[in-house]
C-alpha positions in Angstrom: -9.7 -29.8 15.5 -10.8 -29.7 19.0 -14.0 -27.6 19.5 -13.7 -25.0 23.3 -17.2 -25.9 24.7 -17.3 -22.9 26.8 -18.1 -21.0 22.9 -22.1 -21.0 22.1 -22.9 -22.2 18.7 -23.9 -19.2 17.5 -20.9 -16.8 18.2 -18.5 -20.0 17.0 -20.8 -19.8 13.3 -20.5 -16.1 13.4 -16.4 -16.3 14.1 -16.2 -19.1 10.9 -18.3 -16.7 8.6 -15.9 -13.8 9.6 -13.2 -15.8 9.1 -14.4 -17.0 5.6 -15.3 -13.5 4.5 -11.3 -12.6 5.6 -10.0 -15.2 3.6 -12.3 -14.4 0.5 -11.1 -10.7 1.2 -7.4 -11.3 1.0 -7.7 -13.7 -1.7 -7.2 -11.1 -4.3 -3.7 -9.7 -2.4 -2.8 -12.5 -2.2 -2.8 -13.4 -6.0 -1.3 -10.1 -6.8 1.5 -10.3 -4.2 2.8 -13.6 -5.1 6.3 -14.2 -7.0 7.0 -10.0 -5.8 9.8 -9.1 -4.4 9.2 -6.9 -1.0 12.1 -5.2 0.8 11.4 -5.1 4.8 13.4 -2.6 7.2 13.9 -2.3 10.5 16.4 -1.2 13.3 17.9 -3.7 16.0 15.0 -2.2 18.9 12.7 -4.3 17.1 15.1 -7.9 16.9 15.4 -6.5 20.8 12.1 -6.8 21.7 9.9 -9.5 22.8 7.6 -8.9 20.2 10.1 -9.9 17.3 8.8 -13.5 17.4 5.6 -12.2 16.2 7.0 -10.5 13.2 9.2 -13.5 12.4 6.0 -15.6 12.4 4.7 -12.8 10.0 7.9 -13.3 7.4 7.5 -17.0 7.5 3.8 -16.3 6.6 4.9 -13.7 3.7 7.5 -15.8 2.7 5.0 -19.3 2.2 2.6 -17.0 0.6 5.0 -16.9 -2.8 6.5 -13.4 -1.3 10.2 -13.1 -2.4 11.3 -10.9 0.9 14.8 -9.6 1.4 14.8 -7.9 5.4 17.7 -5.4 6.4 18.1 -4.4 10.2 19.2 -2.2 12.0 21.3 -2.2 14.9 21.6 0.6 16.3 21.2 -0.2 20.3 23.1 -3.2 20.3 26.0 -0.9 18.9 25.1 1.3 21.8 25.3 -1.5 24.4 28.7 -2.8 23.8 30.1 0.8 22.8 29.5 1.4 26.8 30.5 -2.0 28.0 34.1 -1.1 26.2 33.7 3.3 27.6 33.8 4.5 24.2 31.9 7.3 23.5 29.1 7.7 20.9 29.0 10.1 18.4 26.9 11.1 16.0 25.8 14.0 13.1 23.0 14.6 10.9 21.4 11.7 12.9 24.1 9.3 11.7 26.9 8.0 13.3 30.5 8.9 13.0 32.1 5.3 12.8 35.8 5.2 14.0 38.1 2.2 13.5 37.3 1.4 17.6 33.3 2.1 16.8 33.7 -0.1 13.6 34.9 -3.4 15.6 31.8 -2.5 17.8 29.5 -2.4 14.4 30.7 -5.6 13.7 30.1 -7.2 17.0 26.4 -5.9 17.1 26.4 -7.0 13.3 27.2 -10.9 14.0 24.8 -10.5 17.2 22.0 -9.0 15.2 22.1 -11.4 12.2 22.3 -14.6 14.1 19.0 -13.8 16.2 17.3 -13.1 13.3 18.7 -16.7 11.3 18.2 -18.7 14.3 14.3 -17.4 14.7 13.8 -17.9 11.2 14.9 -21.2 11.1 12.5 -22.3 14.4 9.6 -25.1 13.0 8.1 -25.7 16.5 5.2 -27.8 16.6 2.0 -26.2 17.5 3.3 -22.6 16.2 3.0 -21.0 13.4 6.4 -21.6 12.2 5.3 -25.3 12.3 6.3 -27.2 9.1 8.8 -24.2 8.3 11.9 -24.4 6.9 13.5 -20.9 6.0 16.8 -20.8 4.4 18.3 -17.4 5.0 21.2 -15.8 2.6 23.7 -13.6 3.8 26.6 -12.1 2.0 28.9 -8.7 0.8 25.5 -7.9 -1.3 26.2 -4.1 -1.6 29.5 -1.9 -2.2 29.7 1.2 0.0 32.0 4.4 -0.5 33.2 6.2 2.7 30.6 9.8 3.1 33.6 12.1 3.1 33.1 15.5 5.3 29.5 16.8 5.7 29.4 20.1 7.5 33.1 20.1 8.3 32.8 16.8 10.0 34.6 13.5 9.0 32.4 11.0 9.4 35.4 8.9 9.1 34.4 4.9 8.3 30.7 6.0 7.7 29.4 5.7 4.3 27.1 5.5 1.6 25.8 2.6 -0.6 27.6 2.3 -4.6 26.5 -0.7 -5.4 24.2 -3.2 -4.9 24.9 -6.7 -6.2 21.3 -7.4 -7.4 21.8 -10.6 -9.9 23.7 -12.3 -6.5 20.2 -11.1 -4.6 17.7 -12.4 -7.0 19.7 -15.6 -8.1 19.1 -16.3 -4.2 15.3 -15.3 -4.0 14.8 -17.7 -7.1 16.0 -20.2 -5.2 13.6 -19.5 -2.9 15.8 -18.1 0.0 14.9 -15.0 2.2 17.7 -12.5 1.7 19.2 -11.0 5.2 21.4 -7.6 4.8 23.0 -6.1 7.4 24.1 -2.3 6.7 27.5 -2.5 6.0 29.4 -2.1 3.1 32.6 -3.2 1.3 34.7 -1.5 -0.8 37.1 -3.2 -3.8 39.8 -2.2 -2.0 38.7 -4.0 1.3 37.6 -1.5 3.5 34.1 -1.5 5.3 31.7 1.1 6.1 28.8 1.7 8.3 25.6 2.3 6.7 22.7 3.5 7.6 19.5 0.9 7.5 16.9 3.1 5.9 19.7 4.1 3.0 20.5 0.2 2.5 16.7 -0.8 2.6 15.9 2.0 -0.4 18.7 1.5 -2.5 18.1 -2.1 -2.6 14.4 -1.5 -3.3 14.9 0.3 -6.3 18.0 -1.9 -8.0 15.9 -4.7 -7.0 13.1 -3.3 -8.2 10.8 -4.4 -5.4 7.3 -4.3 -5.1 7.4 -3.0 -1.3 9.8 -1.2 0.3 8.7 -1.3 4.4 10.1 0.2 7.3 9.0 -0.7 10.8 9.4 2.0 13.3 8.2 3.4 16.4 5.1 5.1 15.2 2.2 4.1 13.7 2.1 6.1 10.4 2.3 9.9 9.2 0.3 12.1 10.9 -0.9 15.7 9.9 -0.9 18.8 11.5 -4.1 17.5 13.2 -3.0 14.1 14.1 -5.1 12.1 11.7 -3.5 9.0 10.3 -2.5 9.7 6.4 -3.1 6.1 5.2 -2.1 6.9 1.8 0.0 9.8 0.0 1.3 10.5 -3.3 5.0 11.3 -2.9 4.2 15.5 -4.1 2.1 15.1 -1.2 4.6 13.5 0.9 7.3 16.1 -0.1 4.9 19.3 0.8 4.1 17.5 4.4 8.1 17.1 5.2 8.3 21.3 3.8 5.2 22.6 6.0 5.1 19.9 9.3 7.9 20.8 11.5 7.0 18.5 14.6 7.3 15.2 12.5 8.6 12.8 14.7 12.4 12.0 14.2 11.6 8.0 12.3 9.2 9.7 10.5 12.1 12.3 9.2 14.1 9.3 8.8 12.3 6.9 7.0 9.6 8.8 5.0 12.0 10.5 2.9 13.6 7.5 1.8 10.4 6.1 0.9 9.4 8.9 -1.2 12.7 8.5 -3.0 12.1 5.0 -3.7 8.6 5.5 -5.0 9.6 8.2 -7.3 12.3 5.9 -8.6 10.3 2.9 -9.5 8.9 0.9 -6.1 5.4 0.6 -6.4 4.4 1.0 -2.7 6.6 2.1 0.2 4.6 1.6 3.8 5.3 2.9 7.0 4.1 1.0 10.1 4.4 0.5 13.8 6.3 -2.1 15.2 4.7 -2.1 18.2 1.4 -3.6 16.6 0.6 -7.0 16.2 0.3 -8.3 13.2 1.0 -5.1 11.4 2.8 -6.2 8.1 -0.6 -8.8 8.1 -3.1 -5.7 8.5 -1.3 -3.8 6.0 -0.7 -6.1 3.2 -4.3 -8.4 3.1 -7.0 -5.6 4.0 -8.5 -2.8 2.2 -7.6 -0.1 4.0 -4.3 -1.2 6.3 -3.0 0.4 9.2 -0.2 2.6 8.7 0.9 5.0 6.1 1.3 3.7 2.2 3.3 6.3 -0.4 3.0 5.8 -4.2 4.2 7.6 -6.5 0.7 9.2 -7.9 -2.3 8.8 -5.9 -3.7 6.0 -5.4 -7.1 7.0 -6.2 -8.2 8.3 -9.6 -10.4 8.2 -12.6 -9.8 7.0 -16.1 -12.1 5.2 -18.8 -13.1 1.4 -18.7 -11.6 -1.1 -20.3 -13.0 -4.4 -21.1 -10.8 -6.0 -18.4 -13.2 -4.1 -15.9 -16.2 -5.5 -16.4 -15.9 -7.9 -13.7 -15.5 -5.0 -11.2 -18.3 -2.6 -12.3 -20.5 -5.5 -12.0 -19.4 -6.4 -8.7 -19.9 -2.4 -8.0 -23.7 -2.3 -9.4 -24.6 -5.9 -8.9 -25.9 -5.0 -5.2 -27.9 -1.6 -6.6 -29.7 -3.8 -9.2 -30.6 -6.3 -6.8 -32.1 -3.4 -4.6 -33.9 -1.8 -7.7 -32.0 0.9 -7.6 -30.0 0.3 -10.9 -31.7 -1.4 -13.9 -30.0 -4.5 -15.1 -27.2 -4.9 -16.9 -26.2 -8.1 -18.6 -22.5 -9.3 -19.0 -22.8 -8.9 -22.9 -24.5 -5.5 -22.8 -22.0 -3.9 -20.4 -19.1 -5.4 -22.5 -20.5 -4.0 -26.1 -20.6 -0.5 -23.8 -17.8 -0.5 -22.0 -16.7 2.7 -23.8 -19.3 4.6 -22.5 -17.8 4.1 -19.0 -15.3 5.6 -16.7 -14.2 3.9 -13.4 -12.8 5.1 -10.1 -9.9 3.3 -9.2 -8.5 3.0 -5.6 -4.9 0.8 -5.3 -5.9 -1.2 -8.5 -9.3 -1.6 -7.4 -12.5 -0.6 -9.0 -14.7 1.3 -6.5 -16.8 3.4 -8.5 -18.2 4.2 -12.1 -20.5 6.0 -13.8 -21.6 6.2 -17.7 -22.4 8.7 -20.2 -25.1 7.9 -22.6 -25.2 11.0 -25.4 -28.0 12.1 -27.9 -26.1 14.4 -30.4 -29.6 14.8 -32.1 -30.8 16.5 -29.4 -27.9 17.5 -27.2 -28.3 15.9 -24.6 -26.6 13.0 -22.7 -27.9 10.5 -20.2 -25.5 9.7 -16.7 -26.3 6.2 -16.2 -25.0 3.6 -14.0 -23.7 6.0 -11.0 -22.5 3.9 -8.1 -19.7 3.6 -5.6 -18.4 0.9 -3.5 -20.4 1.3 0.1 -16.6 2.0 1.7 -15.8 4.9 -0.2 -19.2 6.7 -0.4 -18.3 9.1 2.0 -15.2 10.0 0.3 -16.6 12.0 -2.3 -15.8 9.8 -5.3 -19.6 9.9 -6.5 -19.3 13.9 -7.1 -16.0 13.3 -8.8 -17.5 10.4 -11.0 -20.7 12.9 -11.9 -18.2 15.9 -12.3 -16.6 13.7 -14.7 -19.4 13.2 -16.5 -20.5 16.5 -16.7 -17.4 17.1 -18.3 -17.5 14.7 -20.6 -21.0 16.0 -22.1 -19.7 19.7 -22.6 -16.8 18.2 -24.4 -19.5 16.1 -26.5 -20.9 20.0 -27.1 -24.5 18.6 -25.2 -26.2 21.4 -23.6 -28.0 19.2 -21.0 -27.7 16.2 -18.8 -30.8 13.6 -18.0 -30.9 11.0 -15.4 -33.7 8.5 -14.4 -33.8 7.6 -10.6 -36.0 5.7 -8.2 -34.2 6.1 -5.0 -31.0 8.8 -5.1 -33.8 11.8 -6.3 -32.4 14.0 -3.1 -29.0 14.0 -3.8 -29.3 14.7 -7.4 -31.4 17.8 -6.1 -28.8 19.1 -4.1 -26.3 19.0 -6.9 -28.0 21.3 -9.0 -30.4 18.8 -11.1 -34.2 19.7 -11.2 -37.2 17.4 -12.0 -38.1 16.6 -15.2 -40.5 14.7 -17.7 -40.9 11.8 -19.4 -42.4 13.4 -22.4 -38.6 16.1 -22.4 -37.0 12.9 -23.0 -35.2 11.9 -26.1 -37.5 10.1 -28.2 -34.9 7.1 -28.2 -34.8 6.4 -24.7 -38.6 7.9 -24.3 -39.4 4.8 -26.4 -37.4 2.1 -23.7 -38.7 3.7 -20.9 -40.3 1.0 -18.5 -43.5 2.4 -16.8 -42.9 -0.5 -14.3 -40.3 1.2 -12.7 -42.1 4.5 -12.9 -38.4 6.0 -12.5 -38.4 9.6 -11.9 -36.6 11.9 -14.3 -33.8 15.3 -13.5 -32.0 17.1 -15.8 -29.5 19.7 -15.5 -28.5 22.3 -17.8 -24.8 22.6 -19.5 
């Protein structure tokens, strides 16, 4: 490794910590992801564009990572290109084009042009690159059966049609053997014909026979937005639906693509994700950091509460380790926090635990302690402390308590403002009255059911 002088020492130690804590970061997605299948979509302006080798370098990445990828492109302004070399017009409806026998040859032209950029730069191993070392097989083949779309709206869309079948075991066999699968959107019929299809239907059917773990489309924007242009990184596909309904300026690859991933959520895909593919890096960004950069659709939402298991004691103890080291939670041990891990309920954001809380009850005297409140520093503007004391609360009422203590040393002001009021040691219950470590000299609140 050769070392650039002109770097101080300092800022070179700083850049290898970040680097480390990166690495350490992605470590868990990259665990999770490996051996998964991911479906990636996108139309021919992004094999177009200069940028391409970027996201080839990306797929290699993926694809060394244990990642089982199948990719389907577009083509879309290729088939432009050489439908006005040849003066023949383009037509299209609904957003999709009405493929005559002249347009098909055309298809095909773009389809052989399209495919055998996208093999030859995934077959490149240059030295100094990231590709170095790299040796891709891609697979091709008559994957999926299509079925001509008939008339829509009084219009033939002739040679245009829609997927039937997809020829999963042939797919699979070929990411086993540790290929990445290339499909182009076109279709063949048993009796021989071929139709046009449209990427974003190819890319979601195959999704869901394959059941993938990702379905992604690349397009021109960076995300969903609302009506007040904020980046939706995540949405549950009922949310997703409601958006499409109420927001009528979506952009047009928005109305393209999000649809289909809602569809493929809803049918089994875990994750659908819509990014830009005008960003470097952006299947990296999306795919090995907390909070990504584009849009991700599940079927439920991705954040929610639920009771602990014994499986999450690891991650409550990475969420309170910090607060006890502070003083601000009292120690916990492994064994004590595994004998009362029914006493807890965790939030949960995208398989990760970010949050928990505990109820402690005293059916003697009706009353219940919430213990062990804390949330991931990320999410603690988000609200998901109020949700995990809400829960809580709810919890005790069920339990029939009439009352809910807490002891704090450092959080006393926002208890206040959510309605609990100071307290004694001596209203205690005589149980926890009795453990109560003057040490801390912990103040007390308690709020009434």
């Amino acid at each position: 490794m050769v070392r650039d002088p002109s770097v101080p020492p300092d800022a070179r130690s700083a850049a290898m910590r970040g680097f480390v804590q990166w690495i350490r970061a992605a470590a868990p997605y990259v665990y999770a992801f490996r051996g998964k299948s991911f479906v990636i979509a996108f139309g021919g302006e992004v094999v177009a564009d200069d940028s391409f080798l970027g996201v080839v370098h990306d797929l290699n990445l993926l694809h060394s990572l244990g990642i089982q990828l199948v990719v389907v492109h577009g083509m879309r302004p290729q088939i432009e290109t050489i439908l006005a070399q040849q003066n023949l017009p383009s037509r299209y409806h609904n957003g999709l084009r009405v493929t005559d026998a002249e347009t098909m040859d055309c298809v095909l032209e773009a389809a052989g042009q399209v495919r055998s950029r996208i093999e030859a730069m995934l077959s490149l191993g240059v030295a100094n690159s990231p590709m170095a070392g790299a040796y891709n097989r891609v697979s091709s083949g008559n994957y999926v059966t299509a079925k001509p779309m008939g008339v829509v709206d009084g219009v033939d869309m002739l040679l245009t049609g829609e997927v039937r079948r997809v020829d999963t075991q042939a797919i699979q066999q070929r990411l086993d053997d540790g290929d990445i699968v290339l499909i182009s959107p076109l279709g063949y019929s048993p009796t021989g014909e071929l139709f046009n299809l449209s990427v974003e239907e190819v890319a979601m059917q195959v999704a869901v026979r394959l059941d993938a773990h990702k379905l992604v489309f690349l397009m021109e924007h960076d995300g969903v937005r609302n009506g007040r242009k904020r980046l939706l990184t995540d949405l549950s596909t009922r949310d997703a639906e409601a958006l499409l309904a109420k927001e009528k300026g979506l952009p047009q690859d928005v109305r393209r693509y999000l649809p289909c991933a809602i569809q493929a959520c809803d049918a089994g895909v875990a994750r659908a994700h819509l990014l830009s593919r005008h960003m470097d890096g952006a299947l990296l960004l999306e795919f090995f950091t907390r909070d990504g950069v584009g849009t991700m659709v599940a079927s439920t939402p991705l954040a929610h509460l639920r009771n602990a298991t014994i499986d999450d004691v690891q991650g409550i103890l990475q969420i309170i380790g910090p607060l006890e080291e502070q003083g601000v939670l009292v120690r916990r041990s492994r064994e004590r926090l595994e004998a009362e891990i029914e006493r807890f309920v965790v939030a949960e954001y995208d398989n990760q635990i970010i949050g928990c809380a505990a109820l402690y009850a005293f059916p003697d005297d009706r009353v219940g302690e919430l213990a062990a409140l804390a949330v991931h520093p990320d999410f603690r503007r988000e609200g998901y402390g109020e949700a995990l004391m809400q829960e809580i609360e709810s919890r005790a009422r069920k339990h029939r308590l009439s009352a809910l203590f807490l002891l704090t040393t450092k959080t006393a002001g926002w208890f206040l403002e959510r309605g609990y009021r100071p307290s004694t040691i001596s209203a205690l219950p005589q149980e926890k009255r009795a453990l109560y470590n003057y040490h801390r000299n912990s103040q007390v609140y308690r709020k009434a059911l």
